[in-house]
N, C-alpha and C positions, 0 to 999 in steps of 0.2 A: 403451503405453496412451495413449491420447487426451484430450488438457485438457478441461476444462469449458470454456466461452466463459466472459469476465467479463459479466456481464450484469445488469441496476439489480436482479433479485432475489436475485441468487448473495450467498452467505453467506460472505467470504472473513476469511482469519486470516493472518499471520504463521506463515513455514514453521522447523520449527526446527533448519535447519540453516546456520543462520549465528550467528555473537557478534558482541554488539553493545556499543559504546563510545561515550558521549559524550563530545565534545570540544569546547568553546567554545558555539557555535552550532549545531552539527551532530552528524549522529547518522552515526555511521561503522561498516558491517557488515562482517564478514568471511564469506564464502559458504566451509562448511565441504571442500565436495566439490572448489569449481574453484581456491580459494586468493585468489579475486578482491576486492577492495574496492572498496567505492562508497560515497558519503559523499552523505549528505539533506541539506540545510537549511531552513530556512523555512517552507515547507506544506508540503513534501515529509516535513520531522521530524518534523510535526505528523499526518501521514496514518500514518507509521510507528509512531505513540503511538497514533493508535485500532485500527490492526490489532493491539495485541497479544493482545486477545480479541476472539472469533468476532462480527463484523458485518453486515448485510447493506451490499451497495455504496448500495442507496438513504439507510439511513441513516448512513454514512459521510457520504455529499456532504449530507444534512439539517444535520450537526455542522460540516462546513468552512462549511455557508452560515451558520451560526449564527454561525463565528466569525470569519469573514470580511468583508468588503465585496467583492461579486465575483458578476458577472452569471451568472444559474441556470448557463446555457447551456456559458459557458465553464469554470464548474466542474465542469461533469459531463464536459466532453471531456475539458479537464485531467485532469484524476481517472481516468476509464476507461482515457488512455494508459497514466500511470502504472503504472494496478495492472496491464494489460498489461505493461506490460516486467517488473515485478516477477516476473508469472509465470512470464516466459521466462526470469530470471536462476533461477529456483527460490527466490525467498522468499517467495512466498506461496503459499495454498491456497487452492483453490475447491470450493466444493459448492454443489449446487441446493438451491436452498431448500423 
């Protein structure tokens, strides 16, 4: 089956197959299928705290820019990378809006 593109109106969520563990500063997942860890910090934590209910990606980056200091532009590339790789590791979910 074929992904959805991430794109400013897609609706994306936290996928549930991974556990997840805070530790210090960072929010550390365990991907239940491939056995993988990868560990957030910083706005990356803080991206992985609004995905845990169903978002769209424009209002996602509306909340980083709110709580951030950080030029439109670059939070929205940052940000699209991200939830790109996220998708491809399988933690997240996407649907059209």
């Amino acid at each position: 089956m074929d992904r959805l593109k991430v794109e400013a109106h897609s609706v994306v969520q936290a996928s549930g197959e991974h556990l997840r563990a805070e530790l210090d500063d960072a929010t550390v997942l365990l991907h239940l299928s491939s056995g993988e860890y990868y560990s957030l910090g910083g706005v990356a934590g803080q991206i992985w705290q609004l995905l845990q209910e169903p978002i769209t990606v424009s209002a996602l980056i509306d909340q980083l820019l709110l709580q951030y200091q950080v030029d439109e532009a670059r939070c929205r590339a940052e940000t699209m990378s991200m939830l790109e790789r996220l998708q491809a590791e399988g933690f997240l979910t996407v649907q059209s809006a």
